[in-house]
C-alpha positions in Angstrom: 31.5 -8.3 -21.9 28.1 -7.4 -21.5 26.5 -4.4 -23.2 24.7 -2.0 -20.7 21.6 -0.2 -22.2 21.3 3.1 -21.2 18.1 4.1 -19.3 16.6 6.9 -21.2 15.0 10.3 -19.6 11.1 10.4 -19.4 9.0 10.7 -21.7 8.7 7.9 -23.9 7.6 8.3 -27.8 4.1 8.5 -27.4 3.2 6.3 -29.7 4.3 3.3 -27.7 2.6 4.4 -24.7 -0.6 5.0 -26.0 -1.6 2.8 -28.6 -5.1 1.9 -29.4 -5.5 -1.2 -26.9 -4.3 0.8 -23.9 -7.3 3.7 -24.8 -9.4 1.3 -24.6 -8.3 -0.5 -21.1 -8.1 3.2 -19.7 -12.3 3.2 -19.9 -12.6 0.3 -17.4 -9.8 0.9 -15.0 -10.3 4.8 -14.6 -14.5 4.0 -14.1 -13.4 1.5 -11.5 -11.2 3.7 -9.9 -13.6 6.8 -9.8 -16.2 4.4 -8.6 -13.7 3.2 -5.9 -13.1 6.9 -4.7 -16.9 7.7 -4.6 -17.7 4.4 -2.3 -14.5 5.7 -0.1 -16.3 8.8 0.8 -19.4 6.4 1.9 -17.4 5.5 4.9 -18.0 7.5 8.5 -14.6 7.4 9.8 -11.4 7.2 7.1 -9.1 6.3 9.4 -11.1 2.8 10.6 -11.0 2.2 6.3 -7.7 3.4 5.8 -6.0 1.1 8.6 -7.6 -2.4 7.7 -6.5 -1.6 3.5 -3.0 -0.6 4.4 -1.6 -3.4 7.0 -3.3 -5.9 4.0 -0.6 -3.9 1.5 2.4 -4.6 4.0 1.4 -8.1 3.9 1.2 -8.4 0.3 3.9 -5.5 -1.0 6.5 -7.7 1.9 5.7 -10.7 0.2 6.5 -10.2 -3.3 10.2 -9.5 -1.4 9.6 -13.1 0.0 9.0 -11.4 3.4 6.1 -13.6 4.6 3.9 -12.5 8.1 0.5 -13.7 8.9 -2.4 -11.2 9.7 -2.6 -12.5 13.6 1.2 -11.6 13.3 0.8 -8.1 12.3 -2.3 -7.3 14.4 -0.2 -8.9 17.7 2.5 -6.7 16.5 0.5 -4.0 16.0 -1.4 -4.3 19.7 1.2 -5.9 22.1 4.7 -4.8 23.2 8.0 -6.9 22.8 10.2 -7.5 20.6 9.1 -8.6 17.4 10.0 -10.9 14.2 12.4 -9.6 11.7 9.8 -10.2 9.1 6.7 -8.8 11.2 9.1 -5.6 12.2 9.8 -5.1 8.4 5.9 -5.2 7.5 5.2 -2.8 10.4 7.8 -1.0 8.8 6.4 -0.8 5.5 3.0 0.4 6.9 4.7 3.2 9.1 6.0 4.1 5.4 2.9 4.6 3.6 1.8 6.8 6.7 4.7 9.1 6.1 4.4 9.4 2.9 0.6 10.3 2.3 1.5 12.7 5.4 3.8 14.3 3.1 1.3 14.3 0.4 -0.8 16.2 2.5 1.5 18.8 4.0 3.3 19.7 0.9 1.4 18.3 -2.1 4.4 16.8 -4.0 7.5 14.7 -3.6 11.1 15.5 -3.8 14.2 13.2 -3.6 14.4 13.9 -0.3 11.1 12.6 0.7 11.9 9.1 -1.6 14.7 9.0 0.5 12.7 9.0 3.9 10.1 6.5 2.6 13.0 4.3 2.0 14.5 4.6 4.9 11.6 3.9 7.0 11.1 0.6 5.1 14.7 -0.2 5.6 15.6 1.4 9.0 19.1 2.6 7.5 21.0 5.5 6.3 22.5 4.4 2.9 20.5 6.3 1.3 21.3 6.4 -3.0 23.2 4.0 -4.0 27.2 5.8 -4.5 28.8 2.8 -5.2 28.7 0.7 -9.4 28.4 -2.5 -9.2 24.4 -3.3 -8.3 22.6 -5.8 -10.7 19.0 -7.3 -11.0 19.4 -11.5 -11.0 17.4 -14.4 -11.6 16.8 -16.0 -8.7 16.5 -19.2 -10.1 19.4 -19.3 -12.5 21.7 -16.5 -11.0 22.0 -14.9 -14.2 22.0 -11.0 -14.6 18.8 -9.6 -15.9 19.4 -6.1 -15.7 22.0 -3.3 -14.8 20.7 -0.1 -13.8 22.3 2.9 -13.8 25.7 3.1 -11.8 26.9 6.3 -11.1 25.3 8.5 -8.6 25.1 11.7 -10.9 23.3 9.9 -12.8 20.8 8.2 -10.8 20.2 11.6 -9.2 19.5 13.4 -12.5 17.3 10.4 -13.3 15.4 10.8 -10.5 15.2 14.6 -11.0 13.6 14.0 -14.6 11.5 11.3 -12.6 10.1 13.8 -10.0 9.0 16.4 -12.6 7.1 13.8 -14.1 5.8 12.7 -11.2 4.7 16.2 -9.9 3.4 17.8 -12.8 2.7 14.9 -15.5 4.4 17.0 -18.2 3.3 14.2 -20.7 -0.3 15.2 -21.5 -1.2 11.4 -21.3 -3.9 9.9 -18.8 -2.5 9.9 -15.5 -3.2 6.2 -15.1 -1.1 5.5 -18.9 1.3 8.0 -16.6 1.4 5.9 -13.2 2.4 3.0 -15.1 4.9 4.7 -17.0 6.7 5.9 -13.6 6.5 2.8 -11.6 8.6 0.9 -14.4 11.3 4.3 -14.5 11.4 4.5 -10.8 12.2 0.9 -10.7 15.0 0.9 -13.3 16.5 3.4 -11.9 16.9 1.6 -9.1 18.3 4.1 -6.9 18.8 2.0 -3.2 20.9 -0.8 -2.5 17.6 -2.2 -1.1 13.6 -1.8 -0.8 13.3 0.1 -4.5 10.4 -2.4 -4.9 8.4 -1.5 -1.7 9.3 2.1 -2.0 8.3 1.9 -5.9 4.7 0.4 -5.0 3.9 3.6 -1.9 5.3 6.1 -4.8 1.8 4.4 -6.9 -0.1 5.3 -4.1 0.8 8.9 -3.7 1.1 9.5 -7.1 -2.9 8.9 -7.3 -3.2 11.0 -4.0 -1.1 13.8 -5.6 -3.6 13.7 -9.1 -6.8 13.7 -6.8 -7.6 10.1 -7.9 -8.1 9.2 -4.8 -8.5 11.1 -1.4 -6.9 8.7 0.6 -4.7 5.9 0.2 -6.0 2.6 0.0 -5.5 1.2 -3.2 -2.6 -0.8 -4.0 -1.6 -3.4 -6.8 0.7 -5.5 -4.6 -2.5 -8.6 -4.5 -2.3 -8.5 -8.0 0.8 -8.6 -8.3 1.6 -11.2 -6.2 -1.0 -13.6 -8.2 0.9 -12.9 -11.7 4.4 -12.2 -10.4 5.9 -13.6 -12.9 4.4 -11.7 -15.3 5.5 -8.6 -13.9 9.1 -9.3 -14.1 8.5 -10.9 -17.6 7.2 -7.2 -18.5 9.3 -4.8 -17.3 12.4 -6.6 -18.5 10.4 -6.5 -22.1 10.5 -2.7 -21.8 13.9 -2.7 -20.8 15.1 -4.6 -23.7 12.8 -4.1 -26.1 11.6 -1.1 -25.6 7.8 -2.3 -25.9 5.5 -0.4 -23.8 2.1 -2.2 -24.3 1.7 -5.3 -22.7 3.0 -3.8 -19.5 1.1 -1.0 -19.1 -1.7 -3.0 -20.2 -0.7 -5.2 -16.8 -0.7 -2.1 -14.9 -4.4 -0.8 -15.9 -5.9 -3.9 -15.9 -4.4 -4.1 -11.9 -5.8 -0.9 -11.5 -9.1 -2.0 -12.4 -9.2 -5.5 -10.8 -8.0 -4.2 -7.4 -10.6 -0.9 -7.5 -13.3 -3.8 -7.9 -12.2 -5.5 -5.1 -11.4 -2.9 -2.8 -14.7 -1.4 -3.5 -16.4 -5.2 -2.6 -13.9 -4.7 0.6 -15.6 -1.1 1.2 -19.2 -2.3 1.0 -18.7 -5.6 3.2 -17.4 -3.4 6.1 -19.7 -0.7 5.6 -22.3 -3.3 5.8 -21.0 -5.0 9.1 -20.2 -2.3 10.4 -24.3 -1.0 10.5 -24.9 -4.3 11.7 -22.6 -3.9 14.5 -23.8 -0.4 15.5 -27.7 -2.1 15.2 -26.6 -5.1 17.9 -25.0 -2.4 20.1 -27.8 -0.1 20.2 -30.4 -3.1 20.7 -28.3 -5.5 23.6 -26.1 -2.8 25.1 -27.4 0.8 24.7 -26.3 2.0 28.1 -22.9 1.7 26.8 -23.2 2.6 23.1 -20.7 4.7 22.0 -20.6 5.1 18.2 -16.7 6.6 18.7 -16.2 2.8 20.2 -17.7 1.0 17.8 -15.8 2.7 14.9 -12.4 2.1 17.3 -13.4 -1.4 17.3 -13.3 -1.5 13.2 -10.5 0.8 13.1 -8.3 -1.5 15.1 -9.6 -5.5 14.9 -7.3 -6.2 17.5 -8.1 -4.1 20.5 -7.3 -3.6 24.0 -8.6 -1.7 27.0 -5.7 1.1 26.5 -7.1 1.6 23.1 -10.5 2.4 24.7 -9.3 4.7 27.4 -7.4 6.6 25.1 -10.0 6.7 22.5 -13.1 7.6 24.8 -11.1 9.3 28.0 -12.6 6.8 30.1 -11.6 5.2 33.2 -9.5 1.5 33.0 -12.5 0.1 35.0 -15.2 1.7 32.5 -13.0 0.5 29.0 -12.7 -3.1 30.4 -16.6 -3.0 31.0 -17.6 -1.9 28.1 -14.9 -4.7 25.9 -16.6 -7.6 27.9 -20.2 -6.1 27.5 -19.2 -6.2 24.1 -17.9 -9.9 23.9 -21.1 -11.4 26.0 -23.5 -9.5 22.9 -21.0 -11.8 20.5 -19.0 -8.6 18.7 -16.0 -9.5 19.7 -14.0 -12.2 21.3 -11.1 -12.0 24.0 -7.7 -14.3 24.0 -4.7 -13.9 26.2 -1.5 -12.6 24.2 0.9 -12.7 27.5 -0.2 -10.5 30.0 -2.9 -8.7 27.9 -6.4 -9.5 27.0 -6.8 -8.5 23.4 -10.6 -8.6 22.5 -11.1 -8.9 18.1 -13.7 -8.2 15.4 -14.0 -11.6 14.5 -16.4 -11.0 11.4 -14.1 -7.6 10.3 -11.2 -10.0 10.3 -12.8 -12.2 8.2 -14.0 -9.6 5.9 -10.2 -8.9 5.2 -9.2 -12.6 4.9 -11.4 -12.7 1.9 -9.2 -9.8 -0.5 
């Protein structure tokens, strides 16, 4: 019969969690990260940054589930009615998630189990909230064997997740808040607490957790990329805490994520900041009677656009919006296509831009 560890309470001995080579990553991925909030603020309108980072991290947190979407997908989704693909739907989901939970963020300024429970469900679209039932356990894939058993009982995943939150809302462990993150993410996903989407919901609790410790101001970074590139490494390392009860070459994985991705995302900021002047510039030069700087930032905000978009954007007349679209299209910053009845016009070179991270 198999023996079940016990998941212990937070905090782990310290001297696991904090050994020499993990001081020394924390230099490079908190400069990164600093740097990555300072470049953020660089940006005129949050919104047009926050929107092109966060349908990338439903791509690429839906993926490591084996949920796989193309961007075209998700922007169509995203810009046309109908009835969509299960695996788009469950992206779009996964976005609307993130949305709701840095909305929480910024009403209330922490988390409860309540508000896991609402992230979860939006990612899931169902009420089975904590799992009440014994029996869940963590497979291979490949060979069907068990890896792990979480916890079983609900009591006990709810007083896990109690100890989790205080953690979470406080960092009652006096250790760098990144060492802390990375700490979190692996109890959160032990503890397993849903029958489904602990992983997705795991990865937006990351997120917040930097909003909530002023890391960042708004959400937009996230380690799914990197994880999906060294996936197996992942699962390789949180199953070594589990069993061994060795903290450092995981959270060593986690930092050096942290540090990778707030390179890259900064590269992202500057490319789009960059394009986006040029795209004001070209505006100003071949179409000033229509130059808006609202539209321009409308057309970054959302790639794929559409002449509702506009009207809603700049209170403008249907015959005014589709005007200014095509005016736009003949000075080559965007380019139409039919998706069924609609015309949907898109930022080529902005699409590109994201094709690149």
């Amino acid at each position: 019969m198999e023996q079940i560890k016990k998941l212990e309470k937070l905090p782990p001995k310290r001297e696991k969690v904090e050994t020499l080579s993990i001081l020394r990553q924390i230099s490079g991925s908190a400069s990164a990260l600093g740097e990555l909030k300072g470049v953020a603020k660089t940006i005129p309108n949050q919104a047009m940054l926050i929107n092109a980072v966060v349908l990338q991290e439903a791509k690429d947190s839906s993926e490591i589930e084996n949920i796989i979407t193309t961007r075209d997908e998700l922007y169509r989704a995203l810009t046309t009615a109908g009835k969509q693909p299960v695996q788009v739907k469950e992206v779009i989901n996964y976005r609307k998630a993130i949305f709701t939970g840095f909305e929480i963020i910024k009403k209330q300024g922490f988390l409860r189990v309540s508000d896991i429970e609402t992230i979860q469900k939006t990612i899931i679209e169902n009420n089975a909230g904590i799992r009440n039932m014994s029996g869940t356990v963590l497979k291979n894939d490949r060979t069907g064997k068990t890896v792990y058993t979480p916890p079983q009982e609900k009591s006990e995943i709810l007083d896990l997740l109690g100890n989790f939150l205080e953690y979470f809302n406080l960092n009652q462990m006096d250790l760098h808040p990144l060492i802390n993150l990375a700490i979190l993410h692996y109890q959160f996903e032990s503890i397993h607490p849903f029958y489904d989407g602990n992983g997705r919901t795991g990865r937006i609790l990351n997120i917040l957790y930097l909003l909530i410790n002023n890391l960042l101001d708004i959400p937009i970074l996230y380690l799914s990329s990197y994880i999906n590139k060294n996936k197996s490494d992942y699962y390789k390392l949180l199953n070594k805490v589990n069993n061994t009860d060795d903290w450092e070459e995981y959270i060593l994985y986690i930092l050096k994520a942290i540090e990778e991705t707030s390179l890259k995302t900064i590269d992202k900021i500057n490319n789009i900041k960059e394009l986006l002047e040029k795209a004001i510039e070209k505006a100003k030069a071949r179409a000033p009677k229509i130059y808006r700087k609202e539209l321009i930032e409308l057309l970054f905000e959302q790639p794929y656009s559409k002449i509702d978009f506009v009207v809603k954007r700049l209170n403008v007349e249907r015959k005014a919006a589709s005007r200014y679209l095509k005016k736009f299209e003949e000075i080559e910053l965007l380019k139409s296509t039919k998706i069924g009845r609609e015309t949907i016009y898109i930022n080529e070179d902005l699409i590109e831009i994201l094709k690149k991270y």
